[in-house]
N, C-alpha and C positions, 0 to 999 in steps of 0.2 A: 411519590415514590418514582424515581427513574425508570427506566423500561429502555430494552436494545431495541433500539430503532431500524437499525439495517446490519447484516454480515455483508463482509465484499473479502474476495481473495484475489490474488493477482498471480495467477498459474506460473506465468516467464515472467521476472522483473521487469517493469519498466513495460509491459507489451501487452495489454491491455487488466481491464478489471471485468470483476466479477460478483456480480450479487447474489445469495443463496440464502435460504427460508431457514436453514439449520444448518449444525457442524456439530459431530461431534469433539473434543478438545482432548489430547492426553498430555498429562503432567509433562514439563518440561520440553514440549513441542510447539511448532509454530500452528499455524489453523491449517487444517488439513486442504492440501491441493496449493498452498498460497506459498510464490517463490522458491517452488520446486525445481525451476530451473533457472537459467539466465543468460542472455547473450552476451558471451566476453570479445572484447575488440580487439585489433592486430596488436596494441599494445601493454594488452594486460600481463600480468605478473602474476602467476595461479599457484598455490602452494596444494591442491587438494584437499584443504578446510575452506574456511570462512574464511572471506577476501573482502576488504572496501568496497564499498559500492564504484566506488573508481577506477574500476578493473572491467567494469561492464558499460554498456548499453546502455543509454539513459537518457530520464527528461530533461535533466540539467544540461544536456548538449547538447538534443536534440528535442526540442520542445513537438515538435507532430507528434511522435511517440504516444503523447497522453490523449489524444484522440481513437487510441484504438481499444476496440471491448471484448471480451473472450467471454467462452461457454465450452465447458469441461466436459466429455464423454465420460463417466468416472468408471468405467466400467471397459473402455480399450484405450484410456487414460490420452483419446486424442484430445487437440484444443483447437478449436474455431477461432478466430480471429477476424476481425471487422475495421474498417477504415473508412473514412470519407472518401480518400482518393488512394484507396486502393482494392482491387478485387479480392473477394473473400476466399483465404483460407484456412484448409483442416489438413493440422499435422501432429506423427507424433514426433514430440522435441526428442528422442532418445534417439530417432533413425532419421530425421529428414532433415536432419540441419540444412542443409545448402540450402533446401527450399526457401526455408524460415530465412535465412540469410538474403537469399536472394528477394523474398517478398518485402524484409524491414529495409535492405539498402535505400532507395525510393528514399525513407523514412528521416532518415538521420543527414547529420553537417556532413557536407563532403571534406568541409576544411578539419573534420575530427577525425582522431584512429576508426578506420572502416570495421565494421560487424565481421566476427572471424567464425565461430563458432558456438553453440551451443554446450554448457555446463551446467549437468545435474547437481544439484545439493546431498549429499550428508542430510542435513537440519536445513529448514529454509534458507532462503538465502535473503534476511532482512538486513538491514542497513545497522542493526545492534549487534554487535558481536557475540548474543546469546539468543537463541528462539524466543522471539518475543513475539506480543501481539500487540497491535496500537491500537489505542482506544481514545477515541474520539468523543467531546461535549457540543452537541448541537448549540446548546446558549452560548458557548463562547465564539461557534462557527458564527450565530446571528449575532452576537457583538462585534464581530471582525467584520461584517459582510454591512453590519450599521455605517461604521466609520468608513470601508472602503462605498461606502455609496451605490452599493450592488450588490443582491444575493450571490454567497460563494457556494457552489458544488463543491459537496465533502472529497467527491474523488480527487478535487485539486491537490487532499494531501495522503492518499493512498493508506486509508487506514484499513483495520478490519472490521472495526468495531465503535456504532454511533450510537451515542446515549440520549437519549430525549429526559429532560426532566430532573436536571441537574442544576443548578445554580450555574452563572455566567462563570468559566476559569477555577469552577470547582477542584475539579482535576486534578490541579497539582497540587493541592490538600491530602491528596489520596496516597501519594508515597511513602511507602510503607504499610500501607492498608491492605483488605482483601476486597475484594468484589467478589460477592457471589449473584452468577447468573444462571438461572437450569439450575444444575446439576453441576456446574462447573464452579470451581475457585481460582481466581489471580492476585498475584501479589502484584501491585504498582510500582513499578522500580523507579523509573526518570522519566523526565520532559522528554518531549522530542524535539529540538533544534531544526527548526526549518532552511529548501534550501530556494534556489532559484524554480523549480520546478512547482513550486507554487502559485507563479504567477501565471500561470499556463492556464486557457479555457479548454475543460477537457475533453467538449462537442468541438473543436475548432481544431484544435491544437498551437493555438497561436498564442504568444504572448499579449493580455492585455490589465492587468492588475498587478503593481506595484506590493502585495502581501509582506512581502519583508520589512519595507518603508511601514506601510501601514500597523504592523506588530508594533516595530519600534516607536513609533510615531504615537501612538496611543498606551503603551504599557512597556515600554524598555526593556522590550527582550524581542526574540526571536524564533519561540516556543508556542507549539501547538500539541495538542493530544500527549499521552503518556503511553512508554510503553511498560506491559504488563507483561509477568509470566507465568502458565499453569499450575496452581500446585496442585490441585483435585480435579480428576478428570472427569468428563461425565456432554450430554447433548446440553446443549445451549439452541433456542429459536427468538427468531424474532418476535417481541411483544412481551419475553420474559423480563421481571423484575427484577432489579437491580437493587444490593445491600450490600453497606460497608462495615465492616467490621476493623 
């Protein structure tokens, strides 16, 4: 029987992760606290909905990025932030932008559009055009992590949600399916399309695994985890049982 292995959110896109013991899920949201905000750079293009990931701040242009770790006040809704080479801090994203600005500059390509400001969400702000959550097969991370000749950390591909006890690439059998975990239900909609920000070590931030090459190179695609969205809401923890229906 599968069983969720790990919850992770990621408060600011792209600006660090976050692991938690539980969540609770409401139908047709993202996981609570997860891309709640996001840094948009001098040359984003913002309509007030859901915008590309391309609009923002990221690992794909700025690989240190995925070296930094957050831990959620959830209660004065500040975020902590952590870095190898940079000093630690705590802000809230709604009033301290420049901070935040000025603490990620460091962070990012000088040769890319510069970090401008911070932008709360509507609905998370995930890379699907609809609140989703991604859901992750640890046997397929260990088939990928076989062939690249190195254990990969899940966080290289910023999911929410890691399933122990799955068949190797099960996953994409599941679209169209439900997963019930807790209390909660998801419908599995699509693959998730990997990008450069996978090849990043997320203790480092530096690029050192080829993950794309290696997808393609062993199974001719590009595709990791699936994203999924709630239809039954209800607590979800880790250790709980996973069924498809």
């Amino acid at each position: 029987m599968p069983r969720l292995a790990r919850i992770d959110r990621h408060p600011i896109k792209s600006l660090g992760v976050e692991s938690v013991e539980r969540a609770r899920l409401s139908p047709g949201a993202t996981l609570p606290w997860d891309r709640v905000w996001a840094l948009a750079h001098e040359a984003a293009k913002l309509t007030g909905g859901w915008v590309p990931c391309a609009n923002f701040i990221r690992v794909t242009k700025s690989p240190r990025l995925m070296a930094i770790t957050a831990r959620t006040d959830e209660d004065t809704g500040r975020i902590t932030l952590t870095h190898p080479d940079r000093p630690q801090i705590t802000v809230d994203p709604d009033t301290d932008s420049d901070a935040l600005v000025d603490w990620v500059r460091p962070l990012t390509d000088a040769a890319r559009a510069a970090p401008s400001h911070i932008v709360r969400a509507g609905v998370g702000m995930t890379d699907s055009p609809y609140p989703s959550i991604s859901v992750l097969n640890s046997a397929s991370l260990a088939a990928l992590s076989g062939r690249a000749g190195k254990p990969l950390n899940p966080r290289r591909f910023r999911g929410n949600l890691l399933l122990d006890g799955a068949a190797p690439w099960a996953e994409f059998d599941w679209i169209g399916r439900t997963l019930r975990i807790g209390e909660a239900e998801l419908e599995v909609r699509e693959r998730i399309t990997r990008c450069l920000a996978t090849h990043v070590d997320p203790e480092t931030g530096a690029r050192d695994t080829d993950v794309l090459g290696t997808l393609r190179g062993g199974w001719d695609h590009a595709d990791f985890g699936v994203y999924a969205v709630v239809t039954r809401g209800g607590v979800i923890a880790r250790g709980d049982e996973v069924n498809l229906s």
